[in-house]
C-alpha positions, -999 to 999 in steps of 0.1 A, spaced: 718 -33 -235 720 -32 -273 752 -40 -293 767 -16 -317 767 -25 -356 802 -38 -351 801 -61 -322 790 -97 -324 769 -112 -301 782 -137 -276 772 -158 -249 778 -136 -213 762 -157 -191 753 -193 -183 726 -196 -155 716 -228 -140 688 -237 -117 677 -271 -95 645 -270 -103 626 -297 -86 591 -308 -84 570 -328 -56 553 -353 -79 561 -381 -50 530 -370 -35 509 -384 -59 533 -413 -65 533 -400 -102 561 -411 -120 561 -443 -94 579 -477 -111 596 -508 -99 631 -488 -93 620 -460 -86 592 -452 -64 588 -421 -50 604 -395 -77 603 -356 -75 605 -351 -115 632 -321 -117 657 -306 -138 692 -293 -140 684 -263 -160 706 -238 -179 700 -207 -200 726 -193 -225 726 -152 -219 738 -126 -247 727 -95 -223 716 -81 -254 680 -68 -248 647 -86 -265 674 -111 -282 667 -145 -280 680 -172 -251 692 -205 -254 673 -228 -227 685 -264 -222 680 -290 -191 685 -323 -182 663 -345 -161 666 -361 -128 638 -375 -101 650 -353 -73 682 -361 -47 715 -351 -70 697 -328 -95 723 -303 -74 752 -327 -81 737 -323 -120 736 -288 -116 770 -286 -107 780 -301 -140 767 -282 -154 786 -255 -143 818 -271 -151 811 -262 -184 807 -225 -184 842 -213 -198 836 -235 -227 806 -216 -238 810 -180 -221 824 -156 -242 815 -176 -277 802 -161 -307 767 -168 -310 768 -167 -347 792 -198 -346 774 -215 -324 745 -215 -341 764 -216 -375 776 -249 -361 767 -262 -327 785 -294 -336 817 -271 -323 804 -269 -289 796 -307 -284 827 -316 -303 848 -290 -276 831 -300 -247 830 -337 -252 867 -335 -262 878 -317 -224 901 -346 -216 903 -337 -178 861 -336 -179 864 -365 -201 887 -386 -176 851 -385 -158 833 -405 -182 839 -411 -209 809 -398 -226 790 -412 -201 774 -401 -165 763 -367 -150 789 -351 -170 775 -363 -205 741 -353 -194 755 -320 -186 766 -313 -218 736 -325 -235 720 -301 -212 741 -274 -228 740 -286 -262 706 -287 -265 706 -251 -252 725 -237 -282 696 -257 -306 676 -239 -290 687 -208 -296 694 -215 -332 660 -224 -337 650 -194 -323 675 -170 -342 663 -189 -373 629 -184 -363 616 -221 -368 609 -252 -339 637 -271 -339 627 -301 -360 617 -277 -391 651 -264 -387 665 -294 -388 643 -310 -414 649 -283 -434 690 -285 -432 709 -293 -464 723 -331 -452 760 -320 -458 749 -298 -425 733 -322 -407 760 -350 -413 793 -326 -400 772 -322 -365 777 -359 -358 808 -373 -342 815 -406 -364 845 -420 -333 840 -454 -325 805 -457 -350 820 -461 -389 817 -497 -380 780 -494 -382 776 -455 -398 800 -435 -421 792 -403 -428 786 -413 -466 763 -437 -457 747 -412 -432 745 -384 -461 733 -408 -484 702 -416 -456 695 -378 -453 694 -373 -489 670 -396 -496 650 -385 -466 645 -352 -485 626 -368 -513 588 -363 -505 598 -341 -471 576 -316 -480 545 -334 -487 552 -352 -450 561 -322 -435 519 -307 -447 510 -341 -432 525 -338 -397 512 -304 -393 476 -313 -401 476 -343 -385 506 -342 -362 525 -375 -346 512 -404 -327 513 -404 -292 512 -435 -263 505 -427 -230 520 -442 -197 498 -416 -178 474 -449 -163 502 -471 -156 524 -459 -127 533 -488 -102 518 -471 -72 482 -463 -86 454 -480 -70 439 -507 -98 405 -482 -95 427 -448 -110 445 -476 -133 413 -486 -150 399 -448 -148 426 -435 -163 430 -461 -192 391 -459 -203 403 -420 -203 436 -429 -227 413 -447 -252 387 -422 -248 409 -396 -258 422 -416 -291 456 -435 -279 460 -466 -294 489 -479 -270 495 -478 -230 519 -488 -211 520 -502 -174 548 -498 -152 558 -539 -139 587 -557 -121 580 -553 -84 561 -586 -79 540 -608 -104 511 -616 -88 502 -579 -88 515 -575 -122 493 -605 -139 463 -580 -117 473 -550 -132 478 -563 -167 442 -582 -168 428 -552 -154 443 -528 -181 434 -554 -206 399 -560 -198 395 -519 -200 414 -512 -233 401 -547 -252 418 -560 -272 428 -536 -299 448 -513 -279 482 -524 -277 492 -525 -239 533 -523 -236 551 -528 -201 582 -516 -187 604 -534 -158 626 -500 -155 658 -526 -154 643 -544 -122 655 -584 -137 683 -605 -142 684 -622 -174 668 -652 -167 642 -635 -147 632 -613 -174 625 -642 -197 601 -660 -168 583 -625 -160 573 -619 -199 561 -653 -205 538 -649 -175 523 -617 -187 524 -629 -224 485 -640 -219 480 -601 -218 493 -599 -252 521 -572 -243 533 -550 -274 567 -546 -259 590 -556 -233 604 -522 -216 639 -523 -200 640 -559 -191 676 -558 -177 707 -536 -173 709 -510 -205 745 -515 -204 737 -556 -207 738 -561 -247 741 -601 -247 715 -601 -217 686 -580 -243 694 -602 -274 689 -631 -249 657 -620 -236 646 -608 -268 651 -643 -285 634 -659 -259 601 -640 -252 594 -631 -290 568 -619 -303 570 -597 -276 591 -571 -283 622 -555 -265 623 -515 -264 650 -502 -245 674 -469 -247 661 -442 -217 691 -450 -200 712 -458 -228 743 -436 -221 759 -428 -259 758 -437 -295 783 -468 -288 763 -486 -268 732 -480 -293 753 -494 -315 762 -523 -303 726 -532 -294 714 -527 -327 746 -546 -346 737 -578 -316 703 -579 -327 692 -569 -286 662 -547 -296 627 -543 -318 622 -509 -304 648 -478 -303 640 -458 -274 658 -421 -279 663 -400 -249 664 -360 -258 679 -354 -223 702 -390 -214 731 -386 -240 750 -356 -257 724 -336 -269 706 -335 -304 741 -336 -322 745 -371 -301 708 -382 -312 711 -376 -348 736 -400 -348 717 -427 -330 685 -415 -356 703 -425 -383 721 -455 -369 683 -470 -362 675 -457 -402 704 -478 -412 696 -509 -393 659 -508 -400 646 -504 -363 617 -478 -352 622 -451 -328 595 -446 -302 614 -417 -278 614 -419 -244 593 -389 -223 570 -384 -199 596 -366 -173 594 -327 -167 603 -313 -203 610 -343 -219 577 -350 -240 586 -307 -251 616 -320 -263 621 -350 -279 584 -346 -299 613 -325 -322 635 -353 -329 605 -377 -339 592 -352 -362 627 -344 -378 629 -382 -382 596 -386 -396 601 -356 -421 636 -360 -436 652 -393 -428 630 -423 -422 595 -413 -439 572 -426 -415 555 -429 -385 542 -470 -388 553 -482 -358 562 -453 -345 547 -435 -310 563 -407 -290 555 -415 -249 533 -389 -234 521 -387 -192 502 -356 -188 525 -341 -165 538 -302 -154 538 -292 -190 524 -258 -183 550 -251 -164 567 -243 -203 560 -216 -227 551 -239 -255 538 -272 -239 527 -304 -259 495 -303 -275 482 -338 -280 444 -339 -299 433 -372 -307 460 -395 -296 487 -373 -314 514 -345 -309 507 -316 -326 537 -302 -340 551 -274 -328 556 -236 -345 567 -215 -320 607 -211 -328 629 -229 -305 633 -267 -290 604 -261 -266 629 -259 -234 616 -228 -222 601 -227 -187 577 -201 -176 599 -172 -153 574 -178 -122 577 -218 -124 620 -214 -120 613 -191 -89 587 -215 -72 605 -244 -76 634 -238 -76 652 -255 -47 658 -252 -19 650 -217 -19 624 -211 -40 587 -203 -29 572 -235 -26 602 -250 -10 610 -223 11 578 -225 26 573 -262 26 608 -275 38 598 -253 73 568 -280 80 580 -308 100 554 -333 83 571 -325 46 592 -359 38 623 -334 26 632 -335 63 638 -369 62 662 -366 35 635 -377 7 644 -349 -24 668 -327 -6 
């Protein structure tokens, strides 16, 4: 189908997908909350029908049972997109997050929060992509490369001028444009540092722990991080063996994946302190902003990272104006998209805090390696302190999958937010009936009969 001279081009389809893969095999992805994961994703595509033209691909992430609840969602939000121009959209893709976020019956189910918030960052993020592609640029050169009066009317300011206004937010992105250029010949020659959790999933023998991390150092990371919180006695094991494999130079961060109370947090990190750990990972509830600033007092100079599960820009900002965190964790796929993450960018500019994203599940390292480099190029400046998580997992299931040389991203060219997933891997594992599942779910050894992803 081609369009005639006159017609614009608008969105005529939305297709999603529950696309779900069996890393619980291998316990990859395996933590103190979460032990047996299938990394999946609610996945959607943004159709013109026009032939050759580009696509908008966008997902969110889940570890298996309820990606189909995600999906669903999902799919809740096709009449707001169908039948859009796709000139406006990309003109402005602010409209569609400000529209969907302001359905007030959808709304009623959050607010801003939940499956449904993931859903439409999901979508969101599908219409960045396709206006990176359109433009013909990776997303964070498109975004680097935005005048800041742009970038500023994407952001939804509600309930965040306490912390951000948009003049102090332009004021941040216009002074991120001074040197941008000579940062932006930097990252592509040198690209952005990496940390990998790759060595330190809770249910790996301590043999493939200390294989893997001699591997991570080998290959030029100069941080790890180690999955805790199930029970000390093998976590003090763990950390001394990581330690005694990386030395002493490597920092070795852990991550409790919200398994304490407060109190219990505090007693855990000091016992683990002998192991010099960077960072403190999701000590406690995300939504518990007194509990971090408590732990964080108390187990300094270990630090407190938290934000995966962060669920909007409030609660970000409340943790940063309480003092609750050292380290900013950004999730491309948890909140309302990239309009919902420049926000939280520049509220960590503003208060001074690093951001080290969030990644590691299916797409995410693709996605949020964008963000860090927009952030790096044209808004904070620099990369001190800064790491983007990478596990060396089902990346080539993507079109353009991460490239990490020598500890570091390499930053993408190909136009687009990296979201695309290769045809062949949607109809394999796609589930229940795609391929693989199809033929696996008819073995009565698989766990799926016993409920464990379906």
């Amino acid at each position: 189908m081609s369009p005639t001279s006159d017609t614009p081009s608008r969105i005529t389809a939305v297709d999603t997908y529950d696309i779900r893969f069996p890393t619980s095999r291998e316990l990859d992805g395996s933590d103190a909350m979460n032990p047996d994961p299938d990394y999946s994703a609610a996945y959607v595509v943004l159709r013109t029908g026009i032939d050759d033209a580009p696509e908008g691909h966008g997902f969110t992430f889940t570890i298996g049972r309820g990606n189909d609840v995600q999906v669903a969602a999902i799919e809740a939000l096709r009449n707001h997109v169908v039948g859009r121009s796709v000139d406006e959209l990309c003109d402005d893709p602010g409209s569609v997050f400000r529209d969907l976020i302001g359905d007030s019956q959808l709304r009623w189910l959050g607010p801003e929060k939940g499956v449904m918030h993931m859903a439409i960052g999901a979508v969101v993020n599908a219409v960045w992509d396709l206006a990176a592609k359109r433009a013909r640029k990776p997303l964070w050169q498109l975004m680097a490369d935005a005048e800041p009066e742009w970038l500023v009317r994407q952001i939804d300011f509600r309930y965040i001028t306490d912390a951000l206004t948009p003049d102090e937010a332009l004021e941040l992105l216009r002074r991120g444009k001074e040197g941008a250029g000579d940062r932006k010949t930097r990252l592509l020659a040198q690209g952005f540092p990496a940390y990998t959790t790759s060595p330190g999933w809770l249910g790996y023998s301590d043999e493939k722990l200390t294989r893997l991390a001699a591997q991570a150092v080998a290959d030029g990371f100069r941080q790890i991080k180690l999955k805790v919180g199930a029970d000390l006695a093998d976590d003090v094991r763990r950390c001394r063996v990581a330690r005694s494999v990386v030395g002493p130079d490597i920092r070795m961060a852990v991550d409790a994946n919200q398994r304490w109370n407060v109190d219990e947090a505090i007693r855990w990190v000091k016992a683990l302190a002998e192991f010099d750990p960077y960072w403190i990972e999701e000590p406690t509830s995300p939504d518990d902003v007194l509990g971090h600033a408590a732990i964080r007092q108390a187990v300094a100079p270990v630090k407190v990272a938290t934000g995966e599960h962060v669920q909007n820009r409030i609660i970000f900002k409340q943790l940063l104006q309480a003092g609750s965190l050292d380290v900013l964790q950004i999730d491309a796929a948890r909140v309302g998209g990239v309009n919902e993450n420049l926000a939280i960018l520049l509220l960590a500019a503003k208060f001074g805090v690093p951001v080290c994203p969030h990644a590691g599940g299916v797409g995410l390292c693709e996605l949020v390696q964008h963000l860090s480099m927009f952030d790096y190029v044209a808004l904070s400046g620099t990369t001190e302190d800064r790491v983007i998580e990478y596990v060396d997992h089902l990346h080539d299931h993507f079109l353009d999958p991460v490239v990490i040389r020598e500890g570091h991203y390499t930053a993408p060219t190909t136009p687009g937010f990296s979201a695309t997933m290769r045809p062949e891997s949607i109809e394999e594992y796609t589930f229940p009936g795609g391929t693989f599942w199809a033929a696996d779910l008819k073995t009565d050894e698989h766990p799926n009969k016993k409920g464990h992803a379906a």
